[in-house]
VMD Tcl script that draws the C-alpha trace (Angstrom):
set ca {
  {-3.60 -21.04 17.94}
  {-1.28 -19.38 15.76}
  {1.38 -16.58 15.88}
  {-0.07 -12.92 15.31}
  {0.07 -11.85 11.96}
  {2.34 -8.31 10.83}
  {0.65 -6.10 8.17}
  {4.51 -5.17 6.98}
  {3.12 -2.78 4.57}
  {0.31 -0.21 5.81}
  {-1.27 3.00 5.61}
  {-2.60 3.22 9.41}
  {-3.64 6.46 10.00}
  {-4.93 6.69 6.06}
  {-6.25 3.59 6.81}
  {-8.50 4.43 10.09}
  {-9.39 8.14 8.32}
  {-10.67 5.95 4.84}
  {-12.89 4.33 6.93}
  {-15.43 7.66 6.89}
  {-14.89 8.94 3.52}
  {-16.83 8.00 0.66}
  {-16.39 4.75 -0.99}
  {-16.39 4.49 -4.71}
  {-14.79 0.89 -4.99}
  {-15.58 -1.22 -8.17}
  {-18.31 1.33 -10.03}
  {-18.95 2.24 -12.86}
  {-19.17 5.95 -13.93}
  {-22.71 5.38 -14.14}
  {-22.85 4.00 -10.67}
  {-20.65 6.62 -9.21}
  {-23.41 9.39 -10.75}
  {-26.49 7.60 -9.42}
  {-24.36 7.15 -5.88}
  {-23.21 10.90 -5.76}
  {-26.82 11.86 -6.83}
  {-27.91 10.37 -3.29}
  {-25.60 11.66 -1.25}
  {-25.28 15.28 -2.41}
  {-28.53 16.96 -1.15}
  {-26.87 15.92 2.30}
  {-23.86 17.98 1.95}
  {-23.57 21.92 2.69}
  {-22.66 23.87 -0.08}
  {-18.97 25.05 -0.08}
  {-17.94 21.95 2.02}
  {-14.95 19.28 1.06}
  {-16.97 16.35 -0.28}
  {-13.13 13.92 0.13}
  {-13.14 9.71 -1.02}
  {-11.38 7.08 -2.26}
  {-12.00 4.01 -4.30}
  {-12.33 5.01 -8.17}
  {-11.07 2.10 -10.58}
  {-10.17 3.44 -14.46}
  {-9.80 0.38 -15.42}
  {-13.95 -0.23 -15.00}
  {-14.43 2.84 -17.59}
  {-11.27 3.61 -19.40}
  {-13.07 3.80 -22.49}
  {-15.53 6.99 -21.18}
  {-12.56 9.11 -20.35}
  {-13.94 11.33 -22.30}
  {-16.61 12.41 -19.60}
  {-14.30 13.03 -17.01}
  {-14.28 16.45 -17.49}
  {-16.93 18.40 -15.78}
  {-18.54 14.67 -14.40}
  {-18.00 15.80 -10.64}
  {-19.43 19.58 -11.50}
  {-22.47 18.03 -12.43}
  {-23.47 16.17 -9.33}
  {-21.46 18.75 -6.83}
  {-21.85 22.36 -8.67}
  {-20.93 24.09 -5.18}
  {-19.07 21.92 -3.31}
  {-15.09 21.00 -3.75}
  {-14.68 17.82 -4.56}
  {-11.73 15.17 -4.42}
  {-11.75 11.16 -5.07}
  {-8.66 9.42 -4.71}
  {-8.10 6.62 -7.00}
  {-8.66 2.69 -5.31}
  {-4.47 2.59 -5.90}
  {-4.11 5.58 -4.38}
  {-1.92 7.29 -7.33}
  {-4.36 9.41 -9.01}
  {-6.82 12.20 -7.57}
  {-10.29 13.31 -9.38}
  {-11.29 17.01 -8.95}
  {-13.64 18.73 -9.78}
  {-13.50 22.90 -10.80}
  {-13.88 24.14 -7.85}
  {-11.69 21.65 -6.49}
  {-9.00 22.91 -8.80}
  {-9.38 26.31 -8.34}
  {-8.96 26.21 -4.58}
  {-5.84 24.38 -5.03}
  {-4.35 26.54 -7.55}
  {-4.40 24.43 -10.48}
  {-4.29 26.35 -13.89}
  {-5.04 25.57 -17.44}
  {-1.46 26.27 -17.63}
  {0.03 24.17 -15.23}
  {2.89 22.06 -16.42}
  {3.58 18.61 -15.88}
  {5.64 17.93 -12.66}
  {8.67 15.70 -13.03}
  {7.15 12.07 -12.46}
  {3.60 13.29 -12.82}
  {1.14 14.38 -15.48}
  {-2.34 16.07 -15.62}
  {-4.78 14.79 -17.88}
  {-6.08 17.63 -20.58}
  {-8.68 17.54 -22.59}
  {-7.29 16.47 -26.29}
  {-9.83 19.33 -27.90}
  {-9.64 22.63 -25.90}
  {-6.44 21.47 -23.68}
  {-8.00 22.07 -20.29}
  {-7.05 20.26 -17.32}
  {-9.95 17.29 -16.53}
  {-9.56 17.71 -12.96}
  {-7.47 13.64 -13.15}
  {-4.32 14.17 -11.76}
  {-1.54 11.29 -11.92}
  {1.44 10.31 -9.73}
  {3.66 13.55 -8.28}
  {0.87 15.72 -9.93}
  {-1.16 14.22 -7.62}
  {0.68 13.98 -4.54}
  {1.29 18.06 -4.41}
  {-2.19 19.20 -4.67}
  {-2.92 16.15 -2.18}
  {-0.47 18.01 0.02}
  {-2.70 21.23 -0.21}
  {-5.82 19.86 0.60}
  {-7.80 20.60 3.74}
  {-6.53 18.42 6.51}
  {-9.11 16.67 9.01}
  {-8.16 18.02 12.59}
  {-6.50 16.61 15.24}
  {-9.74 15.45 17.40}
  {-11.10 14.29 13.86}
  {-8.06 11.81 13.26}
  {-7.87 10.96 16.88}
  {-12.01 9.82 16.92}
  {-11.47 7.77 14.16}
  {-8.08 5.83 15.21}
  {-9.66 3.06 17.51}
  {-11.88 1.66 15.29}
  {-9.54 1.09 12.74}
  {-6.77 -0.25 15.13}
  {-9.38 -2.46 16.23}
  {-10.03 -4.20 13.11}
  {-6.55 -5.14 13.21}
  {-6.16 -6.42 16.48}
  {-9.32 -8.13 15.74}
  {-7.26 -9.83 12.28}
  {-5.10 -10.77 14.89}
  {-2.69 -8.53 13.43}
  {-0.50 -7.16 16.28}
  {2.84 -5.21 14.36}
  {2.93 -3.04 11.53}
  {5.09 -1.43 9.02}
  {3.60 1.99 8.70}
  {4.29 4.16 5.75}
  {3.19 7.77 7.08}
  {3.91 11.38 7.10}
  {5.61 12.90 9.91}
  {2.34 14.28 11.87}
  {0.46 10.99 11.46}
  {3.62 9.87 13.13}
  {3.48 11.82 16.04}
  {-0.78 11.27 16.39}
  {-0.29 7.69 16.23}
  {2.59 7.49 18.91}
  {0.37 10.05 20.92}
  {-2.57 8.07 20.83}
  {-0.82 4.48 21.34}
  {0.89 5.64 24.16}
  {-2.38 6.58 26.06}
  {-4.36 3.86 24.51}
  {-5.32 0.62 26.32}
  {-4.78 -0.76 22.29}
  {-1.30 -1.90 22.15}
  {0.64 -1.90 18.58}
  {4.09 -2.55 17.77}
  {4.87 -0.22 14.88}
  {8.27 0.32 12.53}
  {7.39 3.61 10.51}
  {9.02 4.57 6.95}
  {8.48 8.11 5.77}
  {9.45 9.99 2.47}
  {12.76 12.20 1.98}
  {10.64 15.81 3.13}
  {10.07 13.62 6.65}
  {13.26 12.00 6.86}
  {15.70 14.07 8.99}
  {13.29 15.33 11.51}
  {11.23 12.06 11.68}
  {15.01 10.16 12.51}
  {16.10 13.13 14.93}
  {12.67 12.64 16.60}
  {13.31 9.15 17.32}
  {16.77 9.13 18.23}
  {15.99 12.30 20.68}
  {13.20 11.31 22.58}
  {13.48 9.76 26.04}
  {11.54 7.43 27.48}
  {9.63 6.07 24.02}
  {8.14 2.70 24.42}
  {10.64 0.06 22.40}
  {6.98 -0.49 20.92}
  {8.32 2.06 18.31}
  {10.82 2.05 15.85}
  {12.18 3.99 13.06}
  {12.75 1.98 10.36}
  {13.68 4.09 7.56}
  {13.12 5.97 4.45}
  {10.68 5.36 1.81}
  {11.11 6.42 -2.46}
  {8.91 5.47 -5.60}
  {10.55 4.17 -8.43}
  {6.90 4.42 -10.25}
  {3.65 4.75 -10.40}
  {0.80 1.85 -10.27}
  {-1.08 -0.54 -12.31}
  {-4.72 0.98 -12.25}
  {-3.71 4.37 -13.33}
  {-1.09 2.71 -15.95}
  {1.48 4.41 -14.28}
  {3.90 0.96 -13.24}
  {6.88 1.56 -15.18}
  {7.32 -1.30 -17.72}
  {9.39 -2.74 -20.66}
  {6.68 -3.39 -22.77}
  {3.86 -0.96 -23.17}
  {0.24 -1.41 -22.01}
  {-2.30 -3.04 -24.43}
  {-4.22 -0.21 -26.14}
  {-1.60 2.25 -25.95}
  {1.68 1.64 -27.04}
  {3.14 4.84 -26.64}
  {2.77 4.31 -22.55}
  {5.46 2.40 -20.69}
  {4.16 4.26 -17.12}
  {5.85 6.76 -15.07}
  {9.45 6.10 -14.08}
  {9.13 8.64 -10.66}
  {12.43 8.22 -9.68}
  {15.60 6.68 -11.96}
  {18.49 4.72 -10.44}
  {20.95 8.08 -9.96}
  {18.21 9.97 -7.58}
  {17.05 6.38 -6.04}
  {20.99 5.97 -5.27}
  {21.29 9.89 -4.36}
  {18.74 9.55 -2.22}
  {18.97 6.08 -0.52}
  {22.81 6.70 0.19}
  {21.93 9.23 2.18}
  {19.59 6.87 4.43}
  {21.95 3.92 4.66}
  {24.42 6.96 6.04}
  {22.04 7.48 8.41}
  {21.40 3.59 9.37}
  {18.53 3.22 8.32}
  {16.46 0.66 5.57}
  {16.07 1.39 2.12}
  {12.30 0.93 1.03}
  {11.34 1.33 -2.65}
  {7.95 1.11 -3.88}
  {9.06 -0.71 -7.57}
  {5.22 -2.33 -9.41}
  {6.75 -2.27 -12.77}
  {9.62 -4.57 -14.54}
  {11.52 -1.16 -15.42}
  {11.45 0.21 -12.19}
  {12.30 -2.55 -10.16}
  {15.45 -2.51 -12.88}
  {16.07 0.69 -12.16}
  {16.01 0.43 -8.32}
  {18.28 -2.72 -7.93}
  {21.05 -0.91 -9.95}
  {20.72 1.58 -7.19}
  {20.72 -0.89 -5.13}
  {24.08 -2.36 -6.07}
  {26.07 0.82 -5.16}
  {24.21 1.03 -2.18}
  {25.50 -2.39 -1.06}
  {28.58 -2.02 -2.36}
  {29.17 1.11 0.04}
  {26.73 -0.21 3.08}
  {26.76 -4.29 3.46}
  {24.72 -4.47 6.05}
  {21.91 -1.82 4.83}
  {18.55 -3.40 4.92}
  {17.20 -2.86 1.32}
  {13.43 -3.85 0.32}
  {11.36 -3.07 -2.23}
  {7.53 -3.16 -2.38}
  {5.02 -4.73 -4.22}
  {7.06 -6.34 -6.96}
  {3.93 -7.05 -9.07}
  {5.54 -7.36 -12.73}
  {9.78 -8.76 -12.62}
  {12.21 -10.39 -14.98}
  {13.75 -13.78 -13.99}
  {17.38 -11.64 -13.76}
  {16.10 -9.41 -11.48}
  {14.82 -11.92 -9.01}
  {18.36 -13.36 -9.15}
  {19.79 -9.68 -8.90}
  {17.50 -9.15 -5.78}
  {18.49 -12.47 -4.40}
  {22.51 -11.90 -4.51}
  {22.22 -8.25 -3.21}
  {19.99 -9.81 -0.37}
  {17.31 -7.46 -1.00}
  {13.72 -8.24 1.05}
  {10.48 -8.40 -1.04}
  {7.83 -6.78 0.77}
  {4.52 -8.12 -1.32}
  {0.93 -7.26 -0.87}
  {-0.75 -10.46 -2.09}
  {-4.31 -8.98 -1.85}
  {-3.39 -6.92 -5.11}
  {-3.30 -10.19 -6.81}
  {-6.93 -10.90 -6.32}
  {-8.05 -7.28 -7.10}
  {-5.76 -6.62 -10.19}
  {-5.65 -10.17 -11.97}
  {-8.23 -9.60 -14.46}
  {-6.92 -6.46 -14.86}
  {-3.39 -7.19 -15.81}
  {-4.45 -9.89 -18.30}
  {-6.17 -6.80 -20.19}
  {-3.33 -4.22 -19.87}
  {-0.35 -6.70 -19.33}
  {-1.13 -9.13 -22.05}
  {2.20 -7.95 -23.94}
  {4.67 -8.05 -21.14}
  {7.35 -10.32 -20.38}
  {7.99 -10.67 -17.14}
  {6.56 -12.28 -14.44}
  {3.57 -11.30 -12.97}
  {2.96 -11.61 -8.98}
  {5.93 -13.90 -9.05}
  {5.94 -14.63 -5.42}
  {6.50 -18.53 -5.97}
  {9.36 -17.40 -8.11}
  {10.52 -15.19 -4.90}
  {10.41 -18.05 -2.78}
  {11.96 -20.24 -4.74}
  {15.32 -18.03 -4.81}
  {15.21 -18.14 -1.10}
  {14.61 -14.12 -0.75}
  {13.27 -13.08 2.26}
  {9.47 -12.17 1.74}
  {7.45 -10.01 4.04}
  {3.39 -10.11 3.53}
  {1.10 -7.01 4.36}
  {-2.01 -5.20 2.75}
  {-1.43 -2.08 2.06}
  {-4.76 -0.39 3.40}
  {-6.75 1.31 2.72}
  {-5.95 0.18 -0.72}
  {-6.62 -3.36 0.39}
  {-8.33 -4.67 3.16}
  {-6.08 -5.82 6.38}
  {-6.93 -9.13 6.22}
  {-4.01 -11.61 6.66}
  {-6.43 -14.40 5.68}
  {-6.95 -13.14 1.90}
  {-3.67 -12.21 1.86}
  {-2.70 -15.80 2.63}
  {-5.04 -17.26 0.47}
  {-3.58 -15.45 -2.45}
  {-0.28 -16.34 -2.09}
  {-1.19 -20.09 -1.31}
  {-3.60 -20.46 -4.02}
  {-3.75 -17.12 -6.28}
  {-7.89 -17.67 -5.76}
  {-10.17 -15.80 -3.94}
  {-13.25 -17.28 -2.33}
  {-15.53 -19.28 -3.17}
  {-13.63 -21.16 -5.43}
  {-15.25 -21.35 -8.68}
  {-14.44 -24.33 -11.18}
  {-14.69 -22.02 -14.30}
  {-12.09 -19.82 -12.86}
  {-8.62 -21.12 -13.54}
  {-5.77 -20.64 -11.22}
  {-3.63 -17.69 -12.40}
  {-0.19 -18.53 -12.91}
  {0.15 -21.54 -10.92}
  {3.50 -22.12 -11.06}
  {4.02 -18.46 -8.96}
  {1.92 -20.45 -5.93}
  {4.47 -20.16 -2.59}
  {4.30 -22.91 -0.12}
  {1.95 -23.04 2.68}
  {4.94 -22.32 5.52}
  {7.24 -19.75 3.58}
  {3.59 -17.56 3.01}
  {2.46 -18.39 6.97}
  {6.32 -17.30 7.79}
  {6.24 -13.62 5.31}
  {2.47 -12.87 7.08}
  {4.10 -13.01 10.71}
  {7.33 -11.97 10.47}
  {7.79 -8.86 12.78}
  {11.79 -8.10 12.68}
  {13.89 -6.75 9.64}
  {16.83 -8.51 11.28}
  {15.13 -11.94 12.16}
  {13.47 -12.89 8.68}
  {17.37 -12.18 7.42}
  {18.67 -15.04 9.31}
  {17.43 -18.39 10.74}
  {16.14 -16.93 13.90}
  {12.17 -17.79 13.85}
  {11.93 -15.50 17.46}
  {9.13 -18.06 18.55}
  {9.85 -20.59 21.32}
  {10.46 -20.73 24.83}
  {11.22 -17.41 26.46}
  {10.10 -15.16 23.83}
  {7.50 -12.57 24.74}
  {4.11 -14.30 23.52}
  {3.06 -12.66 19.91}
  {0.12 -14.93 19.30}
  {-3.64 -15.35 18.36}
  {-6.13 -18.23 19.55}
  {-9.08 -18.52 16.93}
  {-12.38 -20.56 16.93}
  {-11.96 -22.09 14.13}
  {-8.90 -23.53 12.31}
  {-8.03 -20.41 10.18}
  {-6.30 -22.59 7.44}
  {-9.47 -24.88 7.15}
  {-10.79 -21.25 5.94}
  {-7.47 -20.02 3.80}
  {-8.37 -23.34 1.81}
  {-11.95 -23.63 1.26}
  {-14.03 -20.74 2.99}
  {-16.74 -20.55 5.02}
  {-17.14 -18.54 8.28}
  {-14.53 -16.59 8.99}
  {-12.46 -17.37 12.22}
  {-12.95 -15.01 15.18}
  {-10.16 -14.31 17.08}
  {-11.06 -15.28 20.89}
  {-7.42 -14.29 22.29}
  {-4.85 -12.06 20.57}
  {-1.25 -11.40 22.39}
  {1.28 -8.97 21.49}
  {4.68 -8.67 22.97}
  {3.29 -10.83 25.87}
  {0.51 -8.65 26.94}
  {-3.32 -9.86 26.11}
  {-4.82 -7.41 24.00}
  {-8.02 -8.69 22.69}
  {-10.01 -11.36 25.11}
  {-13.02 -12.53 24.35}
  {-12.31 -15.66 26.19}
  {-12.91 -14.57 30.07}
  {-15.78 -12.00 28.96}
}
mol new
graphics top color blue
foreach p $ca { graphics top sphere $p radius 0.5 }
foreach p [lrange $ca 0 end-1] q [lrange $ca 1 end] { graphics top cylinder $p $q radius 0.2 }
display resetview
């Protein structure tokens, strides 16, 4: 038996809609033709052909046939791939043209679309704030559509035994999940961050409404301080091997970070800040600083924390900041950031480093960009390997390793407040948040096998999976 597991960092409803979109995850361009080939005498003409999964990194050097790549498998059909980080979006022509993208679009502030070097036309790649607009003006599934595919994807989680989330959504997947939840026999306890165009009538919604289930929180707002490793976005200090004019994206500096997180900690609400990159993380904790010099008691956390200098980590640790990590990243990105990170100087995944200043760490997966799996998470943090082990593989960075109860405490933590003090909120009394397995699931963290099935999973002190009485 072991306590349920929180996935403190998730797309839900992106999550459970991912599930039925196209999957382009570790291709290669020719791979992603031959796939698209197979699939495209099944589509209509003039349909939305929508997925996810695209890695640069796999073909960075055949950029060049980006452009007009998409046209030639879909030549009547809009077509949109977002990228496996989720920070850059692939169109195709007619794609752009039914989002009103021009030749002669400029760059967005914290953005960029890629041109072609010869004739200057857009390639239809789209980075960062570039690509969150036109992602804005895309076709939206419907209501009944999102609502069909919500179960299954909750279910995986319960099944993970993962029974709380911290859900980073818009303000209508808000409302849909609540809606559905609240009807649902599947019972999950959710905090929900949104962006500043959400904020006011996301926080009005949940301090208005009577009679909502204290299986819902608000927990606050939600700003990028950069972009991402696989579309060399992360803000850094040193630039990326094989291009040193590119030190990333810096989306938002420290004055708009403060601007707009002062506003929030106003409000009473935490301060979330999506930092990947040694320069942005910089940039948010001198945000931070004001902001705890006005608000002590402000929650401030910021995620993923994949590249960080050894001042920061003692910057985050005397401004009690929380790092909320996604260890799966380390498993998927490691090979990657030894190509592209080779001449930085900070440390990378430095979640033994986190521990080891005694800041408060919070585990989840961010899906759909990783799998929910609290098990790989674990195992990534615990020994920065993936399964099987493989003797010619080395461990990465062992000295970043975290202990095997501060990573089982960040992949169950459930409340902001608790994991700031000494209060475990597990013991006699407490409403049962728990998991019984058939298998010890660390006798699988440490050396694989078959997976553990959960055979009882308990949230809040109701059962909500039970295989053991059927």
């Amino acid at each position: 038996m072991t306590r349920s597991f929180c996935d403190s960092h998730i797309h839900l409803a992106g999550f459970c809609v991912a599930r039925s979109q196209l999957h382009l995850d570790g291709m290669t361009l020719d791979e992603i033709h031959s796939y698209l080939l197979q699939i495209a005498h099944q589509r209509q003409a003039g349909t939305w052909i929508r997925g996810r999964g695209w890695e640069m990194n796999l073909w960075c050097d055949q950029m060049h046939r980006v452009s007009g790549f998409l046209d030639s498998v879909f030549p009547e059909n809009p077509v949109s791939f977002v990228s496996k980080d989720g920070h850059s979006l692939w169109l195709n022509r007619i794609a752009m043209a039914e989002t009103g993208l021009s030749s002669d679009q400029t760059d967005p502030p914290g953005g960029r679309y890629d041109r072609d070097p010869q004739t200057g036309l857009l390639t239809g790649m789209l980075r960062e704030t570039a690509a969150e607009e036109v992602l804005r003006r895309l076709p939206k599934p419907t209501e009944t559509e999102i609502e069909a595919l919500l179960p299954d994807g909750i279910r995986i989680l319960i099944e993970n035994g993962i029974t709380s989330v911290h859900a980073f959504e818009n303000e209508t997947n808000i409302h849909r999940l609540i809606r559905y939840l609240r009807r649902s026999s599947q019972k999950l306890k959710c905090r929900f961050y949104v962006e500043s165009h959400d904020f006011d009538s996301v926080f009005r919604f949940f301090h208005t409404e009577r009679d909502l289930p204290d299986t819902f929180c608000f927990g606050g707002l939600k700003l990028f301080a950069d972009g991402a490793l696989g579309s060399r976005t992360a803000a850094v200090t040193c630039p990326y091997n094989h291009d040193s004019s590119n030190f990333g994206l810096l989306v938002m500096d420290r004055h708009q970070i403060t601007e707009a997180g002062l506003r929030a900690a106003e409000y009473g609400t935490d301060v979330s800040v999506h930092a990947i990159g040694d320069r942005a993380l910089g940039e948010t904790l001198e945000a931070f600083k004001l902001i705890r010099s006005r608000f002590p008691r402000t929650v401030l956390r910021v995620e993923h924390i994949q590249l960080a200098r050894k001042n920061d980590i003692d910057c985050m640790k005397e401004l009690g900041v929380i790092a909320s990590i996604q260890p799966s990243h380390l498993l998927s990105d490691r090979a990657m950031a030894a190509e592209i990170w080779s001449l930085q100087t900070g440390l990378l995944y430095p979640y033994g480093s986190l521990e080891n200043a005694a800041i408060p760490i919070l585990f989840g997966s961010d899906a759909p960009i990783e799998p929910p799996d609290p098990f790989r998470s674990l195992r990534a943090a615990m020994f920065r390997l993936d399964w099987p082990d493989d003797p010619d593989i080395p461990v990465w960075h062992p000295d970043e390793i975290m202990s095997i109860p501060a990573a089982a405490h960040s992949a169950c933590a459930t409340n902001i407040r608790r994991i700031l003090s000494t209060d475990t909120g597990w013991g006699e009394g407490c409403r049962a948040d728990l998991a019984v397995w058939d298998r010890d699931p660390m006798d699988y963290i440490r050396s694989g096998g078959p997976r553990p099935q959960a055979l009882l999973v308990m949230a809040g002190g109701s059962i909500v999976l039970d295989r053991l009485t059927s």
